[in-house]
N, CA, C and O of each residue as an XYZ file, in Angstrom:
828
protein
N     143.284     23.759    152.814
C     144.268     24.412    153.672
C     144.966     25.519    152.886
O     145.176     25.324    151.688
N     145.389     26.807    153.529
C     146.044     27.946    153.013
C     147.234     28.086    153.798
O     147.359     28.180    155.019
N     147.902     28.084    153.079
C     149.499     28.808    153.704
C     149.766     29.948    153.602
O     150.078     30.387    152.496
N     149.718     30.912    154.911
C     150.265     32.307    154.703
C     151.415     32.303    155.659
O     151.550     31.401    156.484
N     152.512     33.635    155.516
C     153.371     33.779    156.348
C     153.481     35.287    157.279
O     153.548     36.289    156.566
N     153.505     35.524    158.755
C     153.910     36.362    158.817
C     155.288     36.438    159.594
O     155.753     35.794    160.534
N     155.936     37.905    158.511
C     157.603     38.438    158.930
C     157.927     37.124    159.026
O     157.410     36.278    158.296
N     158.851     36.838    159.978
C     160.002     35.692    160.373
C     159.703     34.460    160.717
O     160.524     33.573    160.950
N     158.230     34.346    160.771
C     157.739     33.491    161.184
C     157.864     31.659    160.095
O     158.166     31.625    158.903
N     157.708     31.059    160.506
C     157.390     29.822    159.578
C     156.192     29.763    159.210
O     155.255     30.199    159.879
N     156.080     29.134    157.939
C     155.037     28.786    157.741
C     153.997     27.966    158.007
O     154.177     26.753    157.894
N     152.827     28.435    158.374
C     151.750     27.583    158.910
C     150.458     27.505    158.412
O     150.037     28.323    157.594
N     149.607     26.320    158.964
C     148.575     26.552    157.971
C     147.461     27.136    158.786
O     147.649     27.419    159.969
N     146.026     27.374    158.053
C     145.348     28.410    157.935
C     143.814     27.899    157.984
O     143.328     28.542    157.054
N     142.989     27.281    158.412
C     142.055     27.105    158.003
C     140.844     28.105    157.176
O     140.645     29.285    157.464
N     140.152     27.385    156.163
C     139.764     28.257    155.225
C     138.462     29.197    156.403
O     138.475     30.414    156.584
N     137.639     28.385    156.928
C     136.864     29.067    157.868
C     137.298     30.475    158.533
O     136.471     31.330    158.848
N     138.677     30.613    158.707
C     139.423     32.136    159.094
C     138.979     32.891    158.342
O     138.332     33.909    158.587
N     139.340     32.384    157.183
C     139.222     33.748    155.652
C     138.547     34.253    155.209
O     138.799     35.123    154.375
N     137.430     33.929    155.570
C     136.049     34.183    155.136
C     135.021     34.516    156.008
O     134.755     33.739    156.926
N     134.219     35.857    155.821
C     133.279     36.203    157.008
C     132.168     35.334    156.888
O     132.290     34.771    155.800
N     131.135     34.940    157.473
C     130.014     33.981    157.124
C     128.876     35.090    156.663
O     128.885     36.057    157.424
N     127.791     35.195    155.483
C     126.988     35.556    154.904
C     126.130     36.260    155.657
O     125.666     35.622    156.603
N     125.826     37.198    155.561
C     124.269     37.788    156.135
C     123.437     36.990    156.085
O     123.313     36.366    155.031
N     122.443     36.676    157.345
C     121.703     35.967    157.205
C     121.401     34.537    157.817
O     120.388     34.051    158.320
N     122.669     34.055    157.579
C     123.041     32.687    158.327
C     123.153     32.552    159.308
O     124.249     32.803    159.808
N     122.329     32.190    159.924
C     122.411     31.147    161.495
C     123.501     30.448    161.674
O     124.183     30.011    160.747
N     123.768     30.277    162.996
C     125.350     29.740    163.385
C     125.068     28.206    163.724
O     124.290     27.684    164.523
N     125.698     27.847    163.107
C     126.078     26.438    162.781
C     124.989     25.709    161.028
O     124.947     24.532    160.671
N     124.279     26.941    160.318
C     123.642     26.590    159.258
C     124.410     26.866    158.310
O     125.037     27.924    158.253
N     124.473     25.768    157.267
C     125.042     26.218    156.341
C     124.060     27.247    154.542
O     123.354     26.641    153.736
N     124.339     28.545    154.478
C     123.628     28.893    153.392
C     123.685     28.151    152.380
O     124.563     27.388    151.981
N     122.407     28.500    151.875
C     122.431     27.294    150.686
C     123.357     28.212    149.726
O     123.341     29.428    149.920
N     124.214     27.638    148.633
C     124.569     28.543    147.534
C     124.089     29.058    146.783
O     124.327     30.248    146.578
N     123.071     28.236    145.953
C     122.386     28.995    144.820
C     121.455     30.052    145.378
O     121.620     30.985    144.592
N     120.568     30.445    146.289
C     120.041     30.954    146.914
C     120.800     32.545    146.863
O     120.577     33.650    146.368
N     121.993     31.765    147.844
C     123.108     33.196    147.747
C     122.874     33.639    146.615
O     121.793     34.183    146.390
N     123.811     33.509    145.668
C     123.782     33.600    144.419
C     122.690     34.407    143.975
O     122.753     35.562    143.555
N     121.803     33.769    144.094
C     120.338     34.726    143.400
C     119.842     35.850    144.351
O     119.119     36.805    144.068
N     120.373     35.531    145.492
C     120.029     37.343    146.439
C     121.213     37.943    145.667
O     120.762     38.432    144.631
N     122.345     38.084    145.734
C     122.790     38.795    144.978
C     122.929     39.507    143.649
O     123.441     40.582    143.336
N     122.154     38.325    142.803
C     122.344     39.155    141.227
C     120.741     39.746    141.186
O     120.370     40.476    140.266
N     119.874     39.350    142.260
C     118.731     40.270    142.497
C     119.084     41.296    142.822
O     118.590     42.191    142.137
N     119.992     41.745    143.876
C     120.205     42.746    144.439
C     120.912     43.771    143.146
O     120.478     44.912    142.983
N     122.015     43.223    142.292
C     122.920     43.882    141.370
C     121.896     44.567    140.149
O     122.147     45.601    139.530
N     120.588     43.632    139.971
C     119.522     44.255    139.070
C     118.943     44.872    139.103
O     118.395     45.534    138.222
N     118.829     44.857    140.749
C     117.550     46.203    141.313
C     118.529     47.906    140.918
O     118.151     48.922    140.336
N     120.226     47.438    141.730
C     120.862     48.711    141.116
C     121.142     49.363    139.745
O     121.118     50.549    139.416
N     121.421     48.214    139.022
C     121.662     48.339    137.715
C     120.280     49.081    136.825
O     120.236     49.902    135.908
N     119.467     48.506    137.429
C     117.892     49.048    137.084
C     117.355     50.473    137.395
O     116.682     51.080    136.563
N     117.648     50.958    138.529
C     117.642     52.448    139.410
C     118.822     53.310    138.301
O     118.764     54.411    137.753
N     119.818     52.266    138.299
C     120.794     53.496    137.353
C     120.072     53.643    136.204
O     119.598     54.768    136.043
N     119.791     52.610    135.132
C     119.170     52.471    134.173
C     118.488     53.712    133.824
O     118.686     54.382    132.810
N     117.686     53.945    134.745
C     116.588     54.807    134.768
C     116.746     56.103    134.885
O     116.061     56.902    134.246
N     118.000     56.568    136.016
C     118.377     57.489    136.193
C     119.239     58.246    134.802
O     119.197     59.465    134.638
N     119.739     57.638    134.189
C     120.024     57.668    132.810
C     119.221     57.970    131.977
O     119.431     58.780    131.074
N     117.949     57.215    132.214
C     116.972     57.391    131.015
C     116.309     58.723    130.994
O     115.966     59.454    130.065
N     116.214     58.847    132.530
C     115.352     60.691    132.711
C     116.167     61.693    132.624
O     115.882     62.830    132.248
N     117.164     61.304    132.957
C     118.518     62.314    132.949
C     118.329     62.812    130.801
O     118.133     63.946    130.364
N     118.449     61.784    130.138
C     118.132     62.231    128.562
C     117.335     62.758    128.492
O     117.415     63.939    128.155
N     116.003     62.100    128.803
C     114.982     62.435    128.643
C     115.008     64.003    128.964
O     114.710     64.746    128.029
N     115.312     64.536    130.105
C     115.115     66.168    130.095
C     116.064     67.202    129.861
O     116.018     68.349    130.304
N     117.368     66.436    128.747
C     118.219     67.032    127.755
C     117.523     67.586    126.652
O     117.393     68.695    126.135
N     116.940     65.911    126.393
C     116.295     66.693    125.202
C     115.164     67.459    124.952
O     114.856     67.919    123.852
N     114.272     67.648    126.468
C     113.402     68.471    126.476
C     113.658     69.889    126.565
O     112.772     70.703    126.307
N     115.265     70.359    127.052
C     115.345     71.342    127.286
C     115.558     72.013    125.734
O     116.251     71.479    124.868
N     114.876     73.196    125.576
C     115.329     74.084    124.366
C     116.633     74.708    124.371
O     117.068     75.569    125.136
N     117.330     73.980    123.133
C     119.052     74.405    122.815
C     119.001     76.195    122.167
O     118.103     76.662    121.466
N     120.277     76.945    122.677
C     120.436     78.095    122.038
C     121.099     78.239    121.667
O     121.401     79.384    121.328
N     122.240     76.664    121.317
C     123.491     77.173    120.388
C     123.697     76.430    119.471
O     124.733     76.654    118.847
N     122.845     75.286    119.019
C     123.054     74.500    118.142
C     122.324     74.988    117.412
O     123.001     75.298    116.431
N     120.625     75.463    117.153
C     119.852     75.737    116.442
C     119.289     77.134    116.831
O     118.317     77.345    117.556
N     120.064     78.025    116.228
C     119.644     79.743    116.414
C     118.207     79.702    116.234
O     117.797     78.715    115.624
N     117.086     80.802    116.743
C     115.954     80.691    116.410
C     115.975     81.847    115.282
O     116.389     83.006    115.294
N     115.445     81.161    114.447
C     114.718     81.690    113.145
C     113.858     82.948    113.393
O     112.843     83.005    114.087
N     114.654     84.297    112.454
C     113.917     85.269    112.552
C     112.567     85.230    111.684
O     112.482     84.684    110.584
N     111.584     85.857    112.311
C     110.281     86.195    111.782
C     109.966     86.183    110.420
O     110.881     86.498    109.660
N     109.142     85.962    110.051
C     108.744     86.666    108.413
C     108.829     88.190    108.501
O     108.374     88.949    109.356
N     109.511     88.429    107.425
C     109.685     89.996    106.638
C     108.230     90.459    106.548
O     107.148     89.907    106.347
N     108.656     91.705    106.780
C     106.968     92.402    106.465
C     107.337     92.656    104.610
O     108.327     92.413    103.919
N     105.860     93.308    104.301
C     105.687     93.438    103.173
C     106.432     94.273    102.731
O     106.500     95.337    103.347
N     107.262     94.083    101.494
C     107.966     94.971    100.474
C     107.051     96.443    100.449
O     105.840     96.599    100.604
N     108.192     97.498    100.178
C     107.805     98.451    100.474
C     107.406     99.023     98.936
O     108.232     98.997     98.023
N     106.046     99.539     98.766
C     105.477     99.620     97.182
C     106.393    101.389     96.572
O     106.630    102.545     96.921
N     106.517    100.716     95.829
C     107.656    101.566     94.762
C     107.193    102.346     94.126
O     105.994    102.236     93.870
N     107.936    103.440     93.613
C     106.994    104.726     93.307
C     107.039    104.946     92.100
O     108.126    104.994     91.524
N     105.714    105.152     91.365
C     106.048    105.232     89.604
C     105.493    106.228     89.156
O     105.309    107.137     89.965
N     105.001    106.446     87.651
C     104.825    107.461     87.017
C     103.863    106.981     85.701
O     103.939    106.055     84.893
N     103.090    107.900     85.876
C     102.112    108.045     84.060
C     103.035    107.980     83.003
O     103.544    109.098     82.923
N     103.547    107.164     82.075
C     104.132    107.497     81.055
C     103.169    107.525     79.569
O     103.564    107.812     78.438
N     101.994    107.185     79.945
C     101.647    107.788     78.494
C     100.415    108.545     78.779
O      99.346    107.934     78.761
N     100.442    109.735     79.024
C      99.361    110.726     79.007
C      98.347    110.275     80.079
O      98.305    110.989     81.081
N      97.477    109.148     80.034
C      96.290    109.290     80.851
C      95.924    108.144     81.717
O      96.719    107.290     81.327
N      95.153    107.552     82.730
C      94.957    106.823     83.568
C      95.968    106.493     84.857
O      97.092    106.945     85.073
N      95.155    105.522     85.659
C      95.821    104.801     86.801
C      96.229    103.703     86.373
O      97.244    103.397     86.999
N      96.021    103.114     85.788
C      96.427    101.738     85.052
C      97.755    102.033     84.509
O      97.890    103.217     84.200
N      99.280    100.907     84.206
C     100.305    101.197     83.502
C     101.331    102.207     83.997
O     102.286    102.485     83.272
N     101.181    102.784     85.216
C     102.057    103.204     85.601
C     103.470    101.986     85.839
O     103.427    100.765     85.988
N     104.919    103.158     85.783
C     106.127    102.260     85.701
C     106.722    103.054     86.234
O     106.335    104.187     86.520
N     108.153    102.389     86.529
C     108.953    103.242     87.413
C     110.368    103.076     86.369
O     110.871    102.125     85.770
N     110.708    104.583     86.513
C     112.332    104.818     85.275
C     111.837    105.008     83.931
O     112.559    104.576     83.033
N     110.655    105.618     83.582
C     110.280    105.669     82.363
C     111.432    105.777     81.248
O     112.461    106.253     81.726
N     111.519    105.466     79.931
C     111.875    106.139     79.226
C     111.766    107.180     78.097
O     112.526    107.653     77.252
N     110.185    107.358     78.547
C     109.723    108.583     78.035
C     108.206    108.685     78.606
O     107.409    107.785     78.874
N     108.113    109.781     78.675
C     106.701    110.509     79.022
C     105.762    111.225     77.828
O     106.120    112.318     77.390
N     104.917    110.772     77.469
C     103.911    111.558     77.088
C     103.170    112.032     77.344
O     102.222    111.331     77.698
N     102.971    113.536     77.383
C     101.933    114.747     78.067
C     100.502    114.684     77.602
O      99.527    114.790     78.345
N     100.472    114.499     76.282
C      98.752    114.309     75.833
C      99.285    113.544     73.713
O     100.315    113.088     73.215
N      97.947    113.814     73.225
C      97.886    113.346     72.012
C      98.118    114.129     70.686
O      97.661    115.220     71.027
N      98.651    114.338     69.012
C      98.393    115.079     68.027
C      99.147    116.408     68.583
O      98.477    117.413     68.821
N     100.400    116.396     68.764
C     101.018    117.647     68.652
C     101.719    117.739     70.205
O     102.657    118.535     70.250
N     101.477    117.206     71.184
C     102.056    117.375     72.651
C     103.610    117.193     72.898
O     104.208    116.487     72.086
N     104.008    117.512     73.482
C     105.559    117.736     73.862
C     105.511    116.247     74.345
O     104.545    115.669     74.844
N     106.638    115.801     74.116
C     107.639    114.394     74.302
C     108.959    114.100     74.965
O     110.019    114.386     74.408
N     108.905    113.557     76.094
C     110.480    113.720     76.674
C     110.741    112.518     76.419
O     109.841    111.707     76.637
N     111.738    112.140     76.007
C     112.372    110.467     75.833
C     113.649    110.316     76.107
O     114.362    111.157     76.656
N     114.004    109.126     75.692
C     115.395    109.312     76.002
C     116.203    109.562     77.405
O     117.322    110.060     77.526
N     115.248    109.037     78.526
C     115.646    109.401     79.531
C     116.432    108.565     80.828
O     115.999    107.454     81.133
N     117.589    109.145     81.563
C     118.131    108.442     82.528
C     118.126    109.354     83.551
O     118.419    110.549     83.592
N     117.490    108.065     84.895
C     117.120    108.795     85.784
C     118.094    108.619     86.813
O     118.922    107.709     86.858
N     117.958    109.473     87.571
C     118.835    109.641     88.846
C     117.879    109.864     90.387
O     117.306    110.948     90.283
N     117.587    109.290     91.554
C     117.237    109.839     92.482
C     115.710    108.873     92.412
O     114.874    109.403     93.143
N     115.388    108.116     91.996
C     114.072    107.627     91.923
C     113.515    106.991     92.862
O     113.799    105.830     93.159
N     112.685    107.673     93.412
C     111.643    107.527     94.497
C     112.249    108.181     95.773
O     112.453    107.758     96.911
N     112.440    109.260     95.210
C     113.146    110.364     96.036
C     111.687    111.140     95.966
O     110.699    110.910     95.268
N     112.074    112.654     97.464
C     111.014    113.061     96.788
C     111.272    114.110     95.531
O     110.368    114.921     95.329
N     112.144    114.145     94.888
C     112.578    114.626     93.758
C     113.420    114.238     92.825
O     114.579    114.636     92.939
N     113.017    113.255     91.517
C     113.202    112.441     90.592
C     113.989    113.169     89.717
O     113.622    114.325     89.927
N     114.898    113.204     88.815
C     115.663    113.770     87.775
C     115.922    113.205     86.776
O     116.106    111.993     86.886
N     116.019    113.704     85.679
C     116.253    112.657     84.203
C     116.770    113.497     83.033
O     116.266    114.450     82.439
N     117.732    112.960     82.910
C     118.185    113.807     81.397
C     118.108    113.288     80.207
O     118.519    112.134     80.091
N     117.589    113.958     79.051
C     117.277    113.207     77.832
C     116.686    113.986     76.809
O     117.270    115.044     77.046
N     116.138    114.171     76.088
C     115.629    114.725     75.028
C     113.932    114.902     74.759
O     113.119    113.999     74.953
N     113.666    116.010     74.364
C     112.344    117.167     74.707
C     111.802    117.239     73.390
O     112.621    117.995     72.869
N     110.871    116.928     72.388
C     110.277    117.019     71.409
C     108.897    117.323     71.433
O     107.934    116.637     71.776
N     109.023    119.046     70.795
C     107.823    120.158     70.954
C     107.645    120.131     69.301
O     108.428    119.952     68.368
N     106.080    120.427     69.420
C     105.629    120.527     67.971
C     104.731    122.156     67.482
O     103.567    122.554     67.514
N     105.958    122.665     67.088
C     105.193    123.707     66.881
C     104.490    123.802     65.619
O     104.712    123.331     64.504
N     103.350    124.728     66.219
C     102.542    125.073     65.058
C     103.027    124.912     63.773
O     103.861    125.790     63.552
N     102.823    123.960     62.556
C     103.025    124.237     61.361
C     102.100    124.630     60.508
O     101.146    125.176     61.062
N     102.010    124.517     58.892
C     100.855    124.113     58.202
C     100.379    123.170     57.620
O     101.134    122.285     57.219
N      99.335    123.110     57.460
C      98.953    121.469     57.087
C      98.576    120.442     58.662
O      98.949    120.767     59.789
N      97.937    119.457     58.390
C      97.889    118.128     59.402
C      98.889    117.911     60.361
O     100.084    117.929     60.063
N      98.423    117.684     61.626
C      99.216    117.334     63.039
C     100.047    116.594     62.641
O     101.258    116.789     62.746
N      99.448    115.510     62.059
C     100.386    114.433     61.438
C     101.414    114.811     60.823
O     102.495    114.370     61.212
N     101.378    115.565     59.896
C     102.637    115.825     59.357
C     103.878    116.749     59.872
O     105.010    116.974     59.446
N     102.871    117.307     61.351
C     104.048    118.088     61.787
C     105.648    117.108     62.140
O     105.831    115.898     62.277
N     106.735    118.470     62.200
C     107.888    117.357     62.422
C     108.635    118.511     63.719
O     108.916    119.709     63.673
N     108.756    117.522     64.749
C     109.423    118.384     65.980
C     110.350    119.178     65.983
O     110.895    119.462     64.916
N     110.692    119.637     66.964
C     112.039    120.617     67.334
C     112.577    120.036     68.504
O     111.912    120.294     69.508
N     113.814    119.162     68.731
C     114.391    118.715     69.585
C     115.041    119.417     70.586
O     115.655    120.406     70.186
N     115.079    119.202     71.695
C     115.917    120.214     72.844
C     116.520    118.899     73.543
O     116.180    117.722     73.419
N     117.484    119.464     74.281
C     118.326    118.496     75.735
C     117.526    119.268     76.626
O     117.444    120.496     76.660
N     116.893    118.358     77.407
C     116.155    118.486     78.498
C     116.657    118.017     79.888
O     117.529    117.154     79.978
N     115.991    118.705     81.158
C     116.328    118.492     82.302
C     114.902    117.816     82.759
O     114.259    118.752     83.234
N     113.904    116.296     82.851
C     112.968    116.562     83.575
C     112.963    116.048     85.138
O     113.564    115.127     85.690
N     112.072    116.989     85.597
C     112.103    116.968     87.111
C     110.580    116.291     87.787
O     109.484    116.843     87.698
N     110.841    115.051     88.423
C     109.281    114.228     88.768
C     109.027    115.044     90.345
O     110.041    115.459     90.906
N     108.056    115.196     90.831
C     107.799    115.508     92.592
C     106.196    114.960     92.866
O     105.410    114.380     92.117
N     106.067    115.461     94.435
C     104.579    115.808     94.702
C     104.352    114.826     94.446
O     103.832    114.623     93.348
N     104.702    113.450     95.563
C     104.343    112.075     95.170
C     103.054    112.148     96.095
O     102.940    112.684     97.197
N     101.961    111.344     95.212
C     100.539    111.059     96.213
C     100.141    109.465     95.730
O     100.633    108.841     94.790
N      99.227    109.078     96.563
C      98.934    107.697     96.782
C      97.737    107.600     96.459
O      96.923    108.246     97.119
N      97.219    106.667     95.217
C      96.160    106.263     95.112
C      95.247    104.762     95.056
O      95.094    104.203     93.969
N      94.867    104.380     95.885
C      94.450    102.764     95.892
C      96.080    101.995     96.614
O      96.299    100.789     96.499
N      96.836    102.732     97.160
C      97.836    102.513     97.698
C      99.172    102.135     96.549
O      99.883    101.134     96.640
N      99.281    103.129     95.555
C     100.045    103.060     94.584
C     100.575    104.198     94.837
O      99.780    105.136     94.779
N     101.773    104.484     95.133
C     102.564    106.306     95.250
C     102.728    106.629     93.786
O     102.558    105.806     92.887
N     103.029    107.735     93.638
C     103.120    108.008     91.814
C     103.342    109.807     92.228
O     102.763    110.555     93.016
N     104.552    110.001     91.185
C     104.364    111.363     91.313
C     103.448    112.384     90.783
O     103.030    111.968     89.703
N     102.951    113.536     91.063
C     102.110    113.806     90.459
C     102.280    115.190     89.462
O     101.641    115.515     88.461
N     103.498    115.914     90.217
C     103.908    116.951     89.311
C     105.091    117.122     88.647
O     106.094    116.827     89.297
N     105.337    117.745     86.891
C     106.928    117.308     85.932
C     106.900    118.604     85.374
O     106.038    119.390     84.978
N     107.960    118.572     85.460
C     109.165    119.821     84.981
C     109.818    119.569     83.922
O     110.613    118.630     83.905
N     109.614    120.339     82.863
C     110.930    119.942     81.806
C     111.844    121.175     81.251
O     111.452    121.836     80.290
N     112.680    121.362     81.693
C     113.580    122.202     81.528
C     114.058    122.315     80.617
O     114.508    121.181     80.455
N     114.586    123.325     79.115
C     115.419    123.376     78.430
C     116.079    124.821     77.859
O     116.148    125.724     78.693
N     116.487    125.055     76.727
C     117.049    126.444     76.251
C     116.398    126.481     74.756
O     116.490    125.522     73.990
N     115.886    127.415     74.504
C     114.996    127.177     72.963
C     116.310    127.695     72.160
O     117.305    128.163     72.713
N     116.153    127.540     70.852
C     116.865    128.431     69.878
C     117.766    129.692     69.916
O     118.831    129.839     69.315
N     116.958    130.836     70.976
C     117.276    131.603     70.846
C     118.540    132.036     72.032
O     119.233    133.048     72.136
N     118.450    130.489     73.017
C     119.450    130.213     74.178
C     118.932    130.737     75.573
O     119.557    130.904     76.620
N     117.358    130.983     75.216
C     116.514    131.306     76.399
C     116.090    130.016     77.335
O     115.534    128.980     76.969
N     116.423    130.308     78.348
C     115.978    129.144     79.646
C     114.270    129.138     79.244
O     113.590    130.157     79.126
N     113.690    127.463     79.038
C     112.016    127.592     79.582
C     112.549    126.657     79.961
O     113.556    125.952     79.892
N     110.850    126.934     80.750
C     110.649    125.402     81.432
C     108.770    125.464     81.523
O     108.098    126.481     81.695
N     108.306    124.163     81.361
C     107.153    123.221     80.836
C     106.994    122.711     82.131
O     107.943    122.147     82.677
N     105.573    122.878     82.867
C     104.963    122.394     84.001
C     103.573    121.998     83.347
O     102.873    122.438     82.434
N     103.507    120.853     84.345
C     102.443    119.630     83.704
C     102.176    118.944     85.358
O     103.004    118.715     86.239
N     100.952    118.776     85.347
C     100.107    117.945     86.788
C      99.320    116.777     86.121
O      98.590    116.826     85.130
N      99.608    115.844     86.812
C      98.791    114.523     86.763
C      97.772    114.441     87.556
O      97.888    114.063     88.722
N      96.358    114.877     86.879
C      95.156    115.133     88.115
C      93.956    114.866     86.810
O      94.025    114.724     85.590
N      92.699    114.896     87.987
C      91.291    114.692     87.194
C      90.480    116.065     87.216
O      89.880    116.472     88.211
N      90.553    116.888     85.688
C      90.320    117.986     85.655
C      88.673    118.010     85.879
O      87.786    117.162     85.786
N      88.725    119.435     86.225
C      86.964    119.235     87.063
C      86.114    118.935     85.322
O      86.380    119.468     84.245
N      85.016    117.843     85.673
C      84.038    117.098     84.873
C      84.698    116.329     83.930
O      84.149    116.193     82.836
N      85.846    115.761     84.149
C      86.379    114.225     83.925
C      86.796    113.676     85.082
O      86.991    114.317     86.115
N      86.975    112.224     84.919
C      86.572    111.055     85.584
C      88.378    110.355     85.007
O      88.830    109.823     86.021
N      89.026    110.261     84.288
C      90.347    110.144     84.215
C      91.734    111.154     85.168
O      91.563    112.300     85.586
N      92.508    110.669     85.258
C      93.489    111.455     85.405
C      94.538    111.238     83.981
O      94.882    110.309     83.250
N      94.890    113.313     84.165
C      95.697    113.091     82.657
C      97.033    114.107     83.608
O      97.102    114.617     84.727
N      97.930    114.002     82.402
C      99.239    115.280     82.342
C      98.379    116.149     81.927
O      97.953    115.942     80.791
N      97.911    117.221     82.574
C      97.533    118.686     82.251
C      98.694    119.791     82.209
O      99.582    119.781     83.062
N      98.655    120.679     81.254
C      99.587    121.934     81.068
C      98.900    122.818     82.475
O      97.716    122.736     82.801
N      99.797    123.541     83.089
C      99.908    124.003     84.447
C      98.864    125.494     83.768
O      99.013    125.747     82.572
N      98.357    125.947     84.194
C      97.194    127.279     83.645
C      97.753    128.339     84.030
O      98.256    128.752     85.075
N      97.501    128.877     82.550
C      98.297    130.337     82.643
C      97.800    131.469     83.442
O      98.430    132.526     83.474
């Protein structure tokens, strides 16, 4: 028995049969079995719980298929190839041993002019610059060997870059100075393969 009240009323009782709707399912005057109940229902709560389950599971599932653009930037490309650097003959003859910023050039062998001593400015421009010191051997007497130079401050000037076997290299030098007498020369020299050799040398420019 239940006791409820309404407003002003007294209290009265209630039979429980009021309070309660009778089950889906049940025939009138049958009583449902309980456990039965019971198990349609937590069947029923598994089938939902199961549908959500799932709906959850695909719902991830095509998070993480989608490609992110703010957690993981995409990675730029590989760099192309370094760009080949431009050098110079520093000792008189071949393709082999070229360098770049020499600190000295040698024109040929036994008596040839010598620039050393040099700092460059502008390199792999198409016009190279270097200041440093110029050692000419003039004619003496006696053995090459024993000659002894005449030093100048020099201006040399690299250009006329060309490519060989895909190596740039300049090919024509300038060396600028003031002799003794406070006269401006200047010394032109080409890096080429004079006709019936098979090397490339520093050649003196033809008078």
């Amino acid at each position: 028995m239940v006791l409820t009240r309404f407003c002003h009323q007294a209290w009265r009782p209630m039979t429980v049969g009021r309070a309660f709707r009778p089950l889906r399912g049940a025939a009138p005057g049958r009583v449902l079995d309980q456990d039965r109940g019971v198990n349609l229902q937590l069947s029923s709560t598994s089938t939902i719980l199961g549908v959500i389950a799932a709906a959850v599971l695909a719902g991830g599932l095509a998070a993480c298929s989608m490609p992110s653009t703010s957690a993981h930037p995409v990675a730029a490309g590989p760099a192309g190839a370094a760009e080949v650097p431009v050098r110079v003959q520093p000792n008189a003859v071949g393709w082999s041993g070229m360098v770049q910023r020499p600190d000295h050039i040698y024109v040929g062998m036994g008596g040839a002019p010598i620039a050393r001593q040099l700092a460059w400015r502008n390199w792999g421009g198409p016009r190279a610059w270097a200041a440093g010191k110029l050692d000419i051997y003039w004619p003496q007497p006696g053995p090459i060997s024993g000659w002894h130079p005449t030093t100048y401050t020099v201006t040399v000037r690299l250009q006329d870059i060309v490519t060989h076997n895909g190596q740039p290299s300049y090919r024509k030098m300038a060396d600028f100075y003031v002799n003794r007498q406070g006269a401006a020369k200047v010394l032109h020299f080409t890096f080429h393969v004079r006709p019936g050799g098979s090397v490339p040398g520093w050649n003196p420019k033809d008078p």
